[in-house]
ZAMARGU-4260 file (C-alpha; in steps of 0.2 Angstrom, whole numbers, plus 5000, padded with zeros to 4 digits):
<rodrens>
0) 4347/4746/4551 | 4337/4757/4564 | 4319/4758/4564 | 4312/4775/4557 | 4293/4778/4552
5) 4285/4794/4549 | 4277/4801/4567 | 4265/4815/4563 | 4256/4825/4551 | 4271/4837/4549
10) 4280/4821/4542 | 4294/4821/4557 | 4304/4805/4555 | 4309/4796/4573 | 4320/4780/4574
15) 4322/4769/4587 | 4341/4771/4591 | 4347/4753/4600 | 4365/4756/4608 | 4368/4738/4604
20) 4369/4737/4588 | 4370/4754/4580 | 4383/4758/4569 | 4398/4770/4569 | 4386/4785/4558
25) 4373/4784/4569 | 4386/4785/4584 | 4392/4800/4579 | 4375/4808/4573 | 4369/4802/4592
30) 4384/4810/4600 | 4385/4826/4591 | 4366/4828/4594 | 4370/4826/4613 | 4384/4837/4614
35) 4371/4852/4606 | 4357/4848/4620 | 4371/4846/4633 | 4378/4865/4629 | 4359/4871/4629
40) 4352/4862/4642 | 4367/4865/4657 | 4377/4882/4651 | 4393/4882/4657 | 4394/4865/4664
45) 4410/4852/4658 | 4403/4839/4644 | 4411/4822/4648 | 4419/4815/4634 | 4411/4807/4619
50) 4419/4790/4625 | 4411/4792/4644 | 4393/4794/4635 | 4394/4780/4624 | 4402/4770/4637
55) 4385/4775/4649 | 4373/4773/4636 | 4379/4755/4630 | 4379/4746/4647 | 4366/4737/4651
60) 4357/4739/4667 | 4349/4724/4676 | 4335/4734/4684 | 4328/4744/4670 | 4325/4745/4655
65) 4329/4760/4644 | 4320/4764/4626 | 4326/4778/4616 | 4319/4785/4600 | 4326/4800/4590
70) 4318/4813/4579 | 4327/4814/4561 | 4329/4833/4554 | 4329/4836/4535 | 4346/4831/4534
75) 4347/4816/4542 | 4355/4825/4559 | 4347/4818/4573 | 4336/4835/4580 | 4327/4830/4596
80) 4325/4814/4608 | 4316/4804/4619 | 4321/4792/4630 | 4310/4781/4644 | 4314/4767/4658
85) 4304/4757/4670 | 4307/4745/4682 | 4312/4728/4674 | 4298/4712/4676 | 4304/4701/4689
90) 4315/4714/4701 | 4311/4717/4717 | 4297/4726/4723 | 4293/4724/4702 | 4274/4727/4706
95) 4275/4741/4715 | 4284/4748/4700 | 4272/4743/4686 | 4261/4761/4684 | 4275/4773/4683
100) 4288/4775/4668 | 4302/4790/4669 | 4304/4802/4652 | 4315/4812/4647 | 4321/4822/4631
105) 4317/4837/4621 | 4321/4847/4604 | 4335/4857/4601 | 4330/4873/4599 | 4332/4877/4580
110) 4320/4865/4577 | 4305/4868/4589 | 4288/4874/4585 | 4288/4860/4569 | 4280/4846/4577
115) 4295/4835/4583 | 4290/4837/4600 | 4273/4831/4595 | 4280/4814/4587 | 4290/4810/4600
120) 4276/4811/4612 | 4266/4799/4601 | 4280/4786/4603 | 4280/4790/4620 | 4261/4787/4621
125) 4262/4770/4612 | 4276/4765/4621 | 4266/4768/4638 | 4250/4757/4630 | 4263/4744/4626
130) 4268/4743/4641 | 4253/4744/4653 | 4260/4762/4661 | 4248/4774/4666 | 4260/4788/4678
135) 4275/4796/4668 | 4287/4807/4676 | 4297/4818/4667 | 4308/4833/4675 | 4310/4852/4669
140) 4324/4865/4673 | 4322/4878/4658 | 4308/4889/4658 | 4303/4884/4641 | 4302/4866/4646
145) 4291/4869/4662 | 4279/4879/4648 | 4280/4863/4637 | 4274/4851/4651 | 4259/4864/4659
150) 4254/4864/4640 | 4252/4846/4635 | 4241/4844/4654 | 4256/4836/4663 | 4255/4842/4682
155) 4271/4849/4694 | 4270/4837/4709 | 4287/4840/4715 | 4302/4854/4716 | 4321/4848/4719
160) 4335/4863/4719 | 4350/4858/4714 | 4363/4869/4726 | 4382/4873/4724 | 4396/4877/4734
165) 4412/4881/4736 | 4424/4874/4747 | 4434/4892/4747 | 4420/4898/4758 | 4420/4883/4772
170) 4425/4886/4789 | 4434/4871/4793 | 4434/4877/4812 | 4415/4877/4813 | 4415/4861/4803
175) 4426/4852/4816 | 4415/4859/4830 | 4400/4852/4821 | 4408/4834/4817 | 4413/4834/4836
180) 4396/4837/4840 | 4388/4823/4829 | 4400/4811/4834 | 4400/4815/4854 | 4400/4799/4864
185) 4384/4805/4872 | 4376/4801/4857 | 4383/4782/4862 | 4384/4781/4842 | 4397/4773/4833
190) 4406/4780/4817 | 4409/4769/4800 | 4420/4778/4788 | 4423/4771/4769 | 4435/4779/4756
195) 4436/4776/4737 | 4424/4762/4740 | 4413/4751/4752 | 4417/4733/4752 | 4401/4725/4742
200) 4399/4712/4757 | 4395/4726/4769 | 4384/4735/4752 | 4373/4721/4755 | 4372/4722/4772
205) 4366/4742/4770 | 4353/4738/4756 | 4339/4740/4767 | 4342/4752/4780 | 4347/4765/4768
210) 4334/4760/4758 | 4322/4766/4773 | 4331/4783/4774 | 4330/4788/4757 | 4311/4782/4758
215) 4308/4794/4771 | 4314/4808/4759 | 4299/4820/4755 | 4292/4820/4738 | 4277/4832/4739
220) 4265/4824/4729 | 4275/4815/4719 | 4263/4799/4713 | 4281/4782/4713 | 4286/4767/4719
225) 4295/4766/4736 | 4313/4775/4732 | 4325/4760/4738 | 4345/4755/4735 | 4348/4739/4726
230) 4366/4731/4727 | 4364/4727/4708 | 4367/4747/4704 | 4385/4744/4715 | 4395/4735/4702
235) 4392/4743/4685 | 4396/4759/4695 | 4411/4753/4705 | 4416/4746/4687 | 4414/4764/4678
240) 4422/4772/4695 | 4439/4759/4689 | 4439/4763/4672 | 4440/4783/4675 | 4444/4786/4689
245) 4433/4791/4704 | 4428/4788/4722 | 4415/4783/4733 | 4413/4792/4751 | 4402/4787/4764
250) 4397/4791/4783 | 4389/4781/4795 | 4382/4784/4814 | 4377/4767/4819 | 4368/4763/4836
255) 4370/4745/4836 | 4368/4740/4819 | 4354/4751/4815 | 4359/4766/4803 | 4354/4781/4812
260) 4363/4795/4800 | 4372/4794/4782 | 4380/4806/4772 | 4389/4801/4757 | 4398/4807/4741
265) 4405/4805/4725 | 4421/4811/4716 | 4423/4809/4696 | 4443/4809/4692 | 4436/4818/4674
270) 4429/4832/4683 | 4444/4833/4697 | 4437/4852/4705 | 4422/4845/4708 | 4412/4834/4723
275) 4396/4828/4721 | 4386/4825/4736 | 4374/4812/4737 | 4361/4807/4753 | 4359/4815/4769
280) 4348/4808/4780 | 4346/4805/4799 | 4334/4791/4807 | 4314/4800/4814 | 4320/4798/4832
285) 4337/4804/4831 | 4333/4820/4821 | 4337/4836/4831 | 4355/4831/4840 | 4367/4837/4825
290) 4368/4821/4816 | 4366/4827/4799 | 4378/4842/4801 | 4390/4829/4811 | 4390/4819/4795
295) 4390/4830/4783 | 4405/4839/4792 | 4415/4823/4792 | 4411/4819/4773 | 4416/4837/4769
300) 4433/4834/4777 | 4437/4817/4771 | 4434/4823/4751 | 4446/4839/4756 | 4459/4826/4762
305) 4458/4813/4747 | 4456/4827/4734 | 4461/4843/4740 | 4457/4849/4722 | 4441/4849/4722
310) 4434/4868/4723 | 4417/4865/4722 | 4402/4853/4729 | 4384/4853/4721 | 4368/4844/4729
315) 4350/4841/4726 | 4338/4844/4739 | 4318/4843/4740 | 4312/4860/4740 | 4300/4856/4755
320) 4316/4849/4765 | 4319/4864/4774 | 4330/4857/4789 | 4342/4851/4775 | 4343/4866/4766
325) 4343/4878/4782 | 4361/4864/4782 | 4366/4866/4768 | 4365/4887/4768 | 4373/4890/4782
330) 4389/4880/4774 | 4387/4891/4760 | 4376/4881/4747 | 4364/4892/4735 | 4353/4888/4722
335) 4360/4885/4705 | 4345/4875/4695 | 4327/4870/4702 | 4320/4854/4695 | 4300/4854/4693
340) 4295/4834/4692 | 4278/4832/4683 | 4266/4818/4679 | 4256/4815/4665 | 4244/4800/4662
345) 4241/4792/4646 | 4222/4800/4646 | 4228/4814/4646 | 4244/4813/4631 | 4231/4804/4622
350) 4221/4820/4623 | 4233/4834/4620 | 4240/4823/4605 | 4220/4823/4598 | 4220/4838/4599
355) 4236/4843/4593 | 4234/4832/4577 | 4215/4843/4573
</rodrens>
């Protein structure tokens, strides 16, 4: 049996939904209740199967761990959610993590404006006093959800645009001129190139110099833990990447051993017409020579000769990062979504929940 208690004055029920050991009813209240926020949240964009989302939502994960509580309607149809992780004890770099916890969820709209919201944020406010978290970050697309978040005293630190593109529109003459550039021997760089997947020996090897460039990423204000790579994430992925179907792309310059730029990508075999890119990023020093348009001109080329299917790429970029989006507009990126990332400390939950409760 799942948990359930009443959450707020308006008598919403939440249960604590455990992957592990719930049963097929409340599997397919879950998934239904995803499919519906899946449709409202992201229009337009493919739902992966029922399968794919239990499969994700069952498998363990040996960095974090994951808490997810659901809101019950009248009929005992799940109606809202929310769902938390944080670094788990005994990781590395586990200190560093302890303040901050990541939030997401929300209420499907038939069922706002009753208090759900409200209960779900008390679990999230006990859950952070459990738990010794005092920062948590929790991300907004919609209009109504950045409303939500200024409302209860959450704060926007940070703004990531999520751009698409499509691969009808490249000039594959301009990108050859651009990986020839990047890849010049004056550079005195030398390429590494991995398709479908990067052997985990040379993963481990690329743990910590990737690790540095996607720490050198801008966050605004954005209060968190140093961003970092950990070879544990590799295997599960791989794994899921096996079952489906997918790939992995990646693009090295190296001077030396030293990672000086990186591009990578993935590829889902359930969404076969579409590429996501992942990091871009070039080394301080060696900014301003071509690098990133050299390896993202040699990534864009290497998914069109695996998948030539695929008709479209999305990314996510920091807002602030303008050299990287002045990249990716002149391949023909635009903005489809912008992500505002807020914080919200437990003094302050604790007080718009008072106040919400007088």
């Amino acid at each position: 049996m799942l948990e359930t208690r009443a959450a707020s004055a308006r008598h919403t029920v939440t249960t604590v939904f455990d992957p592990q050991c719930a049963s097929e009813a409340d599997w397919g209240n879950f998934l239904a209740y995803w499919r519906l926020r899946a449709e409202e949240d992201f229009p337009g964009d493919p739902i992966a199967p029922d399968a794919d989302a239990r499969y994700n939502v069952q498998q363990p994960n040996p960095l974090y761990v994951f808490h997810r509580v659901l809101a019950v309607g009248e009929h005992g149809e799940f109606v809202g959610s929310l769902s938390a992780s944080f670094r788990r004890e005994g990781t590395p770099e586990y200190e560093a993590f302890v303040p901050f916890l990541e939030a997401w969820g929300g209420v499907l709209r038939p069922h706002r404006r009753r208090g759900v919201a409200s209960a779900l944020l008390r679990t999230l406010l006990a859950l952070m006093e459990a738990h010794g978290k005092s920062v948590a970050t929790i991300k907004a697309h919609l209009p109504e959800g950045h409303a939500f978040l200024q409302a209860i005293g959450a704060v926007e630190k940070h703004r990531i645009v999520e751009n698409r593109m499509a691969f009808a529109g490249l000039d594959w003459q301009a990108l050859a001129r651009w990986r020839t550039e990047g890849f010049a021997p004056a550079h005195g760089l030398r390429a590494e190139v991995h398709a479908g997947r990067v052997p985990f020996e040379r993963l481990a090897t690329l743990m910590a110099p990737l690790s540095v460039l996607l720490n050198d990423a801008p966050t605004t204000n954005l209060e968190r833990p140093p961003m970092r790579y950990d070879l544990e994430d590799f295997p599960p992925w791989y794994a899921d990447m096996d079952r489906r179907g997918g790939d992995h792309f990646l693009v090295l310059l190296l001077d030396g051993d030293e990672v000086v730029a990186v591009c990578d990508a993935a590829w889902n075999q359930r969404f076969p017409d579409r590429m996501h890119q992942r990091l871009t990023a070039v080394a301080r020093r060696w900014r301003g020579k071509g690098l990133a348009k050299g390896v993202k001109a040699a990534m864009l080329q290497l998914v069109r000769e695996h998948h030539p299917e695929v008709a479209m790429a999305f990314t996510h970029n920091a807002e602030v990062n303008e050299p990287m989006l002045s990249i990716n507009h002149r391949l023909g990126y635009a903005a489809h979504r912008h992500d505002g990332l807020y914080q919200i400390g437990t003094e302050s939950l604790r007080t718009f929940l008072q106040e919400t409760r007088s």
